[in-house]
C-alpha atoms as an extended CHARMM CRD file, in Angstrom:
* protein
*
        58  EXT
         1         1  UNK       CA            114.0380000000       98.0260000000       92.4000000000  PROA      1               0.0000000000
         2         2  UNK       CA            113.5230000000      101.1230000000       90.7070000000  PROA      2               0.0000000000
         3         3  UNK       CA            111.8080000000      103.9590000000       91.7000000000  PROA      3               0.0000000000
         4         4  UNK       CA            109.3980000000      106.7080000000       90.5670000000  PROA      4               0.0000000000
         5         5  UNK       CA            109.1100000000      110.0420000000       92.4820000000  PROA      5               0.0000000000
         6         6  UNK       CA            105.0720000000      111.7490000000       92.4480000000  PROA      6               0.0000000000
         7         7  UNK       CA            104.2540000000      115.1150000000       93.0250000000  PROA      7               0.0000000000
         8         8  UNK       CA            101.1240000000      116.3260000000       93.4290000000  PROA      8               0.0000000000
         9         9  UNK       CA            100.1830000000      119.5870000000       91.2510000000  PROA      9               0.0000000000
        10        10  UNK       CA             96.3250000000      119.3650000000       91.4150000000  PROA      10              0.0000000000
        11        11  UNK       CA             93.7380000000      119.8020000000       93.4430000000  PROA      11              0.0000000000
        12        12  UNK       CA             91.1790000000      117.3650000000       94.1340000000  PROA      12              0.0000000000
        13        13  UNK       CA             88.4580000000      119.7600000000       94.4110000000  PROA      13              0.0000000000
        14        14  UNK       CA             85.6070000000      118.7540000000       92.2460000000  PROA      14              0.0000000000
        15        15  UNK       CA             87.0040000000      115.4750000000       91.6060000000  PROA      15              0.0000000000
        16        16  UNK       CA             85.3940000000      112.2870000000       91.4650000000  PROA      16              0.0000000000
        17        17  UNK       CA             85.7190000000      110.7090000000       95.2660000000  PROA      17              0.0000000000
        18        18  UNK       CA             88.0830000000      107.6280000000       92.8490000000  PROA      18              0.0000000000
        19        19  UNK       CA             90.2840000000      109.7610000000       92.1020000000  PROA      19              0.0000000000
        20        20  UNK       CA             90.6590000000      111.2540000000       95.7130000000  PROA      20              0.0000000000
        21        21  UNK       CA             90.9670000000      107.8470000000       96.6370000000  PROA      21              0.0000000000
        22        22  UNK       CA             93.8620000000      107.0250000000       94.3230000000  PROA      22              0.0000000000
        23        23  UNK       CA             95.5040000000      110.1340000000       95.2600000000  PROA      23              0.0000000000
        24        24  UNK       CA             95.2600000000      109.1900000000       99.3260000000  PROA      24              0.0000000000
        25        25  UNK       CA             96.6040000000      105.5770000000       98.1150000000  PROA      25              0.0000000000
        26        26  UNK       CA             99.5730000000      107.0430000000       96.6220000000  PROA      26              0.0000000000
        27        27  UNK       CA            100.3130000000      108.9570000000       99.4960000000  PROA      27              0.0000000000
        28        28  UNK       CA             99.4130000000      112.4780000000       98.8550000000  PROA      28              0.0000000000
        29        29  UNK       CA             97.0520000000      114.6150000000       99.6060000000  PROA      29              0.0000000000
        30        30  UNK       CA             98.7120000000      118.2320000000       99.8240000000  PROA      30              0.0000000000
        31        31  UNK       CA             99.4130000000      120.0070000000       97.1630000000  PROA      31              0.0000000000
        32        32  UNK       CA            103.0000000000      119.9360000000       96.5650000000  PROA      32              0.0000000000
        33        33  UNK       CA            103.7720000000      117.0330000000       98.1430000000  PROA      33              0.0000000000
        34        34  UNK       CA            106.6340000000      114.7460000000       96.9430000000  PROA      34              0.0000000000
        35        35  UNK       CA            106.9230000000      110.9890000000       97.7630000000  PROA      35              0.0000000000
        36        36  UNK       CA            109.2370000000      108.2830000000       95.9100000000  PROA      36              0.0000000000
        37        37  UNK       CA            107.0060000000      105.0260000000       95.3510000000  PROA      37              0.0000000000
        38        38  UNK       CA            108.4740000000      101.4180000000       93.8540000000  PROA      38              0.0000000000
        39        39  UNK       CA            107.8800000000      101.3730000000       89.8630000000  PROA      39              0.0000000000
        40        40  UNK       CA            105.6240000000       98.6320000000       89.6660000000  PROA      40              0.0000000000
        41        41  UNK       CA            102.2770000000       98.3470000000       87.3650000000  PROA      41              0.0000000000
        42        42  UNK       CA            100.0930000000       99.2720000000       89.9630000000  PROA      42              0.0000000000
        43        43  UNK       CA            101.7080000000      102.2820000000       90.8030000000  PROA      43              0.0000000000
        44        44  UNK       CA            101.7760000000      103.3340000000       87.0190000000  PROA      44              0.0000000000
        45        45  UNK       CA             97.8760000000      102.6580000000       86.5910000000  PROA      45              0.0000000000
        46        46  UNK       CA             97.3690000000      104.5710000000       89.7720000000  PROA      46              0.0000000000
        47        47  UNK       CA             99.1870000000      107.3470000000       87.7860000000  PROA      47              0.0000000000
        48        48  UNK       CA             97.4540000000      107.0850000000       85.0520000000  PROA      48              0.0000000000
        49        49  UNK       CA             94.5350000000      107.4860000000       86.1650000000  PROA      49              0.0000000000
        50        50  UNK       CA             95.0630000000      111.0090000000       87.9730000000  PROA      50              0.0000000000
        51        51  UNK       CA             97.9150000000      111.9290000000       85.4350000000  PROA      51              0.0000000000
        52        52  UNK       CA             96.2470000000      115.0950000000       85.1670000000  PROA      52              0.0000000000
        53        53  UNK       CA             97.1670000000      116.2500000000       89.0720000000  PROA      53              0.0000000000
        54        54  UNK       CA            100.2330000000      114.8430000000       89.0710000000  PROA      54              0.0000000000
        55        55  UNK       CA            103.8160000000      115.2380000000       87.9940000000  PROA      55              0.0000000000
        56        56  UNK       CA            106.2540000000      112.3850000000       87.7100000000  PROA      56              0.0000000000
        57        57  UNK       CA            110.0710000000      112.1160000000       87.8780000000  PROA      57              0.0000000000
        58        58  UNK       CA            111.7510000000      108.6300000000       87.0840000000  PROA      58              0.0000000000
């Protein structure tokens, strides 16, 4: 399976408690922080919808 690796660059200050949410459901919540999910379609409309705090490799 492939993989895609997320990093978190935003802050979730002043964001809508969704998109907090999705951030805790990928696994991040620091800035900074690195982890290396499965590609699948869930994972890429999790991304999408915080693309704006995070950074992704893969």
């Amino acid at each position: 399976m492939a993989t895609v690796k997320i990093t978190q660059t935003g802050s979730p200050i002043r964001r809508t408690k969704d998109q907090r949410a999705t951030l805790i459901g990928l696994g991040l919540n620091k800035m900074h922080k690195t982890v290396e999910l499965t590609d699948t379609p869930e994972v890429r409309g999790m991304i999408r919808k915080v693309h704006h705090m995070v950074s992704v490799e893969g």
